[in-house]
N, C-alpha and C positions, 0 to 999 in steps of 0.2 A: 504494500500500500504506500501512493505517494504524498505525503503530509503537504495538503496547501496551506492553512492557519490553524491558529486553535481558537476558541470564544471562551478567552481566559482573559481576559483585561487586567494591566497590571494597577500600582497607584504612582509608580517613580517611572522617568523615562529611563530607559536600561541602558547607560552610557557606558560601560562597559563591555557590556556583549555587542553593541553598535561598533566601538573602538576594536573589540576583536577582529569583524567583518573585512571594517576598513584594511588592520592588518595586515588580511589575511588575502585580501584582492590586490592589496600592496606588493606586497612578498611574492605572489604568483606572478603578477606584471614585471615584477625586477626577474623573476627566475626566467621567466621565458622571453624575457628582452636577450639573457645571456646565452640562451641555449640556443635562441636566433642568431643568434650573431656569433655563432659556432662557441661555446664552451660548455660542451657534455661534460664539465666535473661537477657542476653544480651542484645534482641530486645527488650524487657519490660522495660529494665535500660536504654537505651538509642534510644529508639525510642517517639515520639511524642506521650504521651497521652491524649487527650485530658481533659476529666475528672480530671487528677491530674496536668495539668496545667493550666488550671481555676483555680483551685485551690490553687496551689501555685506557681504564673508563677516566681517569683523570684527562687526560686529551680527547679524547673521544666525547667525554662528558655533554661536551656544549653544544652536542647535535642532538642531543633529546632537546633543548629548547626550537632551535633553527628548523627542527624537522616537523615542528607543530604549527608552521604558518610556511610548509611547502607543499605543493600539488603535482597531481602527476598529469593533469589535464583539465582542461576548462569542466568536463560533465565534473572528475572528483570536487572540482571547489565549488560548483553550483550546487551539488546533491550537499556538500555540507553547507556551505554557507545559509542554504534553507532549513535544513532541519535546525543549526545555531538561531537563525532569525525567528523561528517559531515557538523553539523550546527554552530557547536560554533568555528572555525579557523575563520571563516568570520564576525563573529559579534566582537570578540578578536581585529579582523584588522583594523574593520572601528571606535572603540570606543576607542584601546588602550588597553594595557596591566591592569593598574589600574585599571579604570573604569568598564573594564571587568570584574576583581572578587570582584567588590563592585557590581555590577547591578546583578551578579550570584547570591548572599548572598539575596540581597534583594528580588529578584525573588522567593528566597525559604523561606523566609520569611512570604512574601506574598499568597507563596503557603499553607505554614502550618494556617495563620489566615484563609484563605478561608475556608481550611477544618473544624477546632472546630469552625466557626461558622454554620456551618453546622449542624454538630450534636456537643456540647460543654459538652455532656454527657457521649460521645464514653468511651470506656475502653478498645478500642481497640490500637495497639500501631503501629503510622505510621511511616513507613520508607523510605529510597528512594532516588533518586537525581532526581524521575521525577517533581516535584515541578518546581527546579530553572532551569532545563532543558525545560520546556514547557514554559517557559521565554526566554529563549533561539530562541528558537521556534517564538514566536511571535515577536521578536527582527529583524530575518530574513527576515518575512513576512513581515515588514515595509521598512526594507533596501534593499531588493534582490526581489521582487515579482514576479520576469519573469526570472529568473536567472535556469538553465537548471537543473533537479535532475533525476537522474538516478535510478531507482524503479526492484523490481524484476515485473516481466508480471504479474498481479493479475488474469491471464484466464489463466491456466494451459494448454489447449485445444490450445490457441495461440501460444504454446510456438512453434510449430513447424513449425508458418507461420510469426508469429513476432520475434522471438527469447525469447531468456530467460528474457532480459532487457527490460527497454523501458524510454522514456526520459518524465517527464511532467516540467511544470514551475510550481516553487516552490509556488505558491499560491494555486493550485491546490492542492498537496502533502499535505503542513501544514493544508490546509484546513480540508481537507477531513480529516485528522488528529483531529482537533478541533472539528468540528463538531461530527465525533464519541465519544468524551470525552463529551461534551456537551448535546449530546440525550441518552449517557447511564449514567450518571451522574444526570437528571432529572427522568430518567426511576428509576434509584435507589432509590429516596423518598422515603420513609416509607417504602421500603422493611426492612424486619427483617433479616438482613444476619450479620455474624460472622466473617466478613471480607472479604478480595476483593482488586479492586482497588480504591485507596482514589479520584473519578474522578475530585472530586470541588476540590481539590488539583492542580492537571494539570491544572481546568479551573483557577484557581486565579495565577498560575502561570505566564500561556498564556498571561492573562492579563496584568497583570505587566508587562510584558515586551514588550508590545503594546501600552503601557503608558507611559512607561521608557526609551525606545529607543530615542526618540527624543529630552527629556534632557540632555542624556546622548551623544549625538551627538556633543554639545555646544559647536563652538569652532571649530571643527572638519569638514574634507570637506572627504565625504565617496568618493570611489575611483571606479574607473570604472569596472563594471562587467560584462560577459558573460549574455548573454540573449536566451530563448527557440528561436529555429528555428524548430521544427519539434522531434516527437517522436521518431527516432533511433538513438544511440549512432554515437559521430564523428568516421569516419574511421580511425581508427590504433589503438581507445583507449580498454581498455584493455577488455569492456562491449561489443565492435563491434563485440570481437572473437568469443559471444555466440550468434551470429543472422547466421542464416541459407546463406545458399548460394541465389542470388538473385535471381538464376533461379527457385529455391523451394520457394519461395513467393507470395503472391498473382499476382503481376503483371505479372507473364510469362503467364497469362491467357489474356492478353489484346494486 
C-alpha cells in the first residue's frame, strides 16, 4: 500500500522533519551532481560498508551519519521523502522538536548495526534514510495506531467503484508495511545477490523506534488524535475528489 497522507493534524509546524527533507533533497542533488560529472566514489566514500567498518569503525564511523541523507535514485528518495512527510510531523509533535532529531539519529543508527550484523562481510555500500525513517514508522504505530491514512486503492479494478483512494488505520498500513520488510528480509538469507534492499536495515530500524518511542515520551502528554471511522476519504478533503459519484458505487444496486 502507497501512503498519500494521514488525517492526523499536528499543533506545532514540524521544523525539523521539514529540515530533514530539505536535507535530504540536498545531499541527493550534490550526490548526483558528482556522479554526473563522472565520480562513482561517492556512494563507496560515503555510504555504509560494512566490511570496512568492522574494520575500522573509528574511520569508517562517519558514514553511518553521511549515508543517512544519501540515495541510490530519484524513486529511493521520493518513496522516502513521502512516507518522512507523512509520518514524521506527528511523531516531531508529540516528542518535541529535540528529541525528535536525536530519536531520528538513533533510529538510523540502529538501523545500520542491524544491517552488518547481518552480513558484517558485505562490500557492498548502504545508503539511505530508510533506516531512521522505518523508526519513524514504528514510533507512529505506538502513538497513533487507529489514526486515519489515506492509501492509493491497491485493486486497480476498484478504482472505478471505490475511487482512486481509500482510508485504512495506520496499524494496518505500517503493518502491512513491516511485515513485507520482515518476510523479504528472511527470504533474502543466503541469497547471493549484489545488492538490493538493505531489508534488516528497515527491520532494526522499525524496531528502534518501537523501543524508543516510549522513553522518548518522558515527561510528555501526546495530544489528541483523529481516529479511523471507515475507508472513504472525509467529504470536501482533497482524496474525496477522486471517489466516483455515489450513484456509480456499489450501493445504487441495493
Amino acid at each position: 500500500m502507497i501512503p498519500i497522507s494521514d488525517l492526523n493534524p499536528t499543533q506545532r509546524k514540524p521544523v525539523v522533519n521539514t529540515l530533514l527533507i530539505v536535507l535530504n533533497i540536498a545531499a541527493f542533488l550534490w550526490e548526483y551532481s558528482l556522479i554526473a560529472g563522472g565520480a562513482p566514489w561517492v556512494i563507496p566514500g560515503y555510504g555504509v560498508v560494512p566490511r570496512r567498518l568492522v574494520a575500522d569503525p573509528l574511520g569508517e564511523g562517519f558514514t553511518v551519519a553521511t549515508s543517512m541523507f544519501m540515495h541510490g535514485g530519484w524513486t529511493h528518495l521520493g518513496g522516502n521523502m513521502l512516507f518522512l512527510y507523512i509520518f514524521g510531523d506527528n511523531v516531531e509533535d508529540a516528542i518535541g522538536r529535540v528529541r525528535y532529531a536525536l530519536f531520528y539519529a538513533v533510529c538510523g543508527v540502529g538501523a545500520a548495526v542491524a544491517q552488518i550484523l547481518i552480513d558484517p562481510t558485505s562490500a557492498i555500500p548502504m545508503v539511505g534514510a530508510s533506516g531512521a525513517i522505518a523508526g519513524v514508522l514504528g514510533a507512529y504505530l505506538v502513538l497513533y495506531p487507529r489514526a486515519p491514512v489515506t492509501v492509493l486503492n491497491p485493486i486497480p479494478p476498484l478504482w472505478f467503484l471505490l475511487g482512486l483512494f481509500v482510508v485504512f488505520p495506520a496499524w494496518l498500513v505500517v503493518g502491512e508495511w513491516f511485515l513485507w520488510q520482515l518476510f523479504s528480509g528472511v527470504g533474502s538469507l543466503g541469497a547471493n545477490v549484489g545488492g538490493g534492499v538493505a531489508f534488516f536495515a528497515h527491520i532494526g530500524g522499525f524496531i528502534a523506534g518501537l523501543l524508543l518511542i516510549r522513553p522518548a515520551m518522558a515527561g510528555r502528554r501526546k495530544a489528541p488524535s483523529s481516529r479511523w471511522h471507515g475507508w472513504q476519504p472525509p467529504p470536501g478533503s482533497r482524496e474525496d475528489r477522486w471517489h466516483p459519484p455515489k450513484a456509480d458505487r456499489w450501493d445504487r444496486w441495493q
